[in-house]
C-alpha angles and dihedrals in degrees: 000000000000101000083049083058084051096047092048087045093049097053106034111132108218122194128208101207136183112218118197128195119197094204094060087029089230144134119220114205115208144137135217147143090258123050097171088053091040101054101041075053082062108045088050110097119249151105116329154042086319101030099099091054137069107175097070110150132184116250099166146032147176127180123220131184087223150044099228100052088046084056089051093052097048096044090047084050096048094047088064089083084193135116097194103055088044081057093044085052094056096048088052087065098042 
Protein backbone atom coordinates (compact mmCIF):
# COMPACT_ATOMS: atom_id res chain seq x y z
CA UNK A 1 0.00 0.00 0.00
CA UNK A 2 2.37 2.33 0.81
CA UNK A 3 4.95 1.82 -2.02
CA UNK A 4 1.74 2.04 -4.31
CA UNK A 5 1.30 5.72 -2.47
CA UNK A 6 4.98 6.27 -3.55
CA UNK A 7 4.55 5.12 -7.09
CA UNK A 8 1.42 7.33 -7.59
CA UNK A 9 3.56 10.39 -5.74
CA UNK A 10 6.88 9.79 -8.12
CA UNK A 11 5.28 10.00 -11.12
CA UNK A 12 2.51 12.50 -10.65
CA UNK A 13 2.50 14.98 -13.42
CA UNK A 14 1.65 18.37 -11.94
CA UNK A 15 0.63 21.38 -14.15
CA UNK A 16 1.14 25.53 -13.37
CA UNK A 17 -1.56 26.93 -15.32
CA UNK A 18 -3.02 30.93 -16.27
CA UNK A 19 -7.11 31.11 -16.35
CA UNK A 20 -8.59 33.79 -17.91
CA UNK A 21 -12.44 35.03 -17.62
CA UNK A 22 -13.72 37.25 -20.05
CA UNK A 23 -16.51 38.68 -17.68
CA UNK A 24 -13.71 40.18 -14.72
CA UNK A 25 -11.26 40.59 -17.53
CA UNK A 26 -8.62 38.67 -15.37
CA UNK A 27 -6.17 36.13 -15.44
CA UNK A 28 -5.87 33.60 -12.31
CA UNK A 29 -2.43 32.01 -11.88
CA UNK A 30 -2.42 27.91 -9.90
CA UNK A 31 -1.13 24.93 -10.04
CA UNK A 32 -2.38 21.59 -9.43
CA UNK A 33 -2.35 17.43 -10.57
CA UNK A 34 -5.50 17.85 -12.22
CA UNK A 35 -6.09 20.38 -14.44
CA UNK A 36 -9.85 19.02 -15.80
CA UNK A 37 -11.09 18.81 -11.72
CA UNK A 38 -9.46 21.78 -11.04
CA UNK A 39 -10.93 23.94 -13.54
CA UNK A 40 -14.70 22.79 -13.40
CA UNK A 41 -13.65 23.72 -9.25
CA UNK A 42 -13.16 26.97 -10.61
CA UNK A 43 -16.14 27.73 -12.86
CA UNK A 44 -18.47 26.68 -9.90
CA UNK A 45 -19.58 29.63 -8.05
CA UNK A 46 -18.37 30.13 -4.78
CA UNK A 47 -16.14 31.92 -2.34
CA UNK A 48 -12.91 33.13 -3.72
CA UNK A 49 -10.65 34.79 -6.42
CA UNK A 50 -12.82 32.75 -9.11
CA UNK A 51 -16.20 32.51 -7.32
CA UNK A 52 -17.87 35.17 -8.96
CA UNK A 53 -17.07 33.70 -12.35
CA UNK A 54 -17.99 31.01 -14.12
CA UNK A 55 -16.26 31.34 -17.72
CA UNK A 56 -12.73 30.76 -16.57
CA UNK A 57 -10.67 29.07 -19.38
CA UNK A 58 -7.50 27.91 -19.47
CA UNK A 59 -4.78 30.16 -21.85
CA UNK A 60 -1.43 28.64 -20.55
CA UNK A 61 0.30 25.58 -19.19
CA UNK A 62 3.52 24.07 -18.06
CA UNK A 63 4.04 20.54 -16.79
CA UNK A 64 6.63 19.63 -13.50
CA UNK A 65 7.67 16.16 -11.95
CA UNK A 66 7.22 17.63 -8.84
CA UNK A 67 5.26 19.72 -6.64
CA UNK A 68 7.69 21.68 -5.45
CA UNK A 69 9.14 22.79 -8.52
CA UNK A 70 5.23 23.52 -9.94
CA UNK A 71 4.92 26.06 -6.27
CA UNK A 72 8.04 27.72 -7.24
CA UNK A 73 6.76 28.47 -10.79
CA UNK A 74 3.83 29.72 -9.89
CA UNK A 75 5.13 31.73 -7.19
CA UNK A 76 7.80 33.01 -9.40
CA UNK A 77 4.91 33.71 -11.85
CA UNK A 78 2.59 35.48 -9.23
CA UNK A 79 5.09 37.50 -7.99
CA UNK A 80 5.27 39.25 -11.69
CA UNK A 81 2.35 41.48 -10.69
CA UNK A 82 2.19 42.32 -14.69
CA UNK A 83 0.02 41.82 -17.02
CA UNK A 84 2.08 42.48 -19.61
CA UNK A 85 4.78 40.26 -19.04
CA UNK A 86 1.88 37.17 -18.13
CA UNK A 87 0.60 38.13 -21.82
CA UNK A 88 3.88 38.21 -23.16
CA UNK A 89 4.25 34.59 -21.52
CA UNK A 90 1.15 33.17 -23.38
CA UNK A 91 2.08 34.45 -26.73
CA UNK A 92 5.70 32.70 -26.22
CA UNK A 93 3.85 29.35 -26.23
CA UNK A 94 1.72 29.99 -28.73
Amino acid sequence: MILEFFALYVFMDFTVYILFSESKNRYYIGFTSNLEERLIRHNQKSKGFTGNANDWKVVYTENYETKEDAHKRELQIKSWKSRIKIEALIKQKD
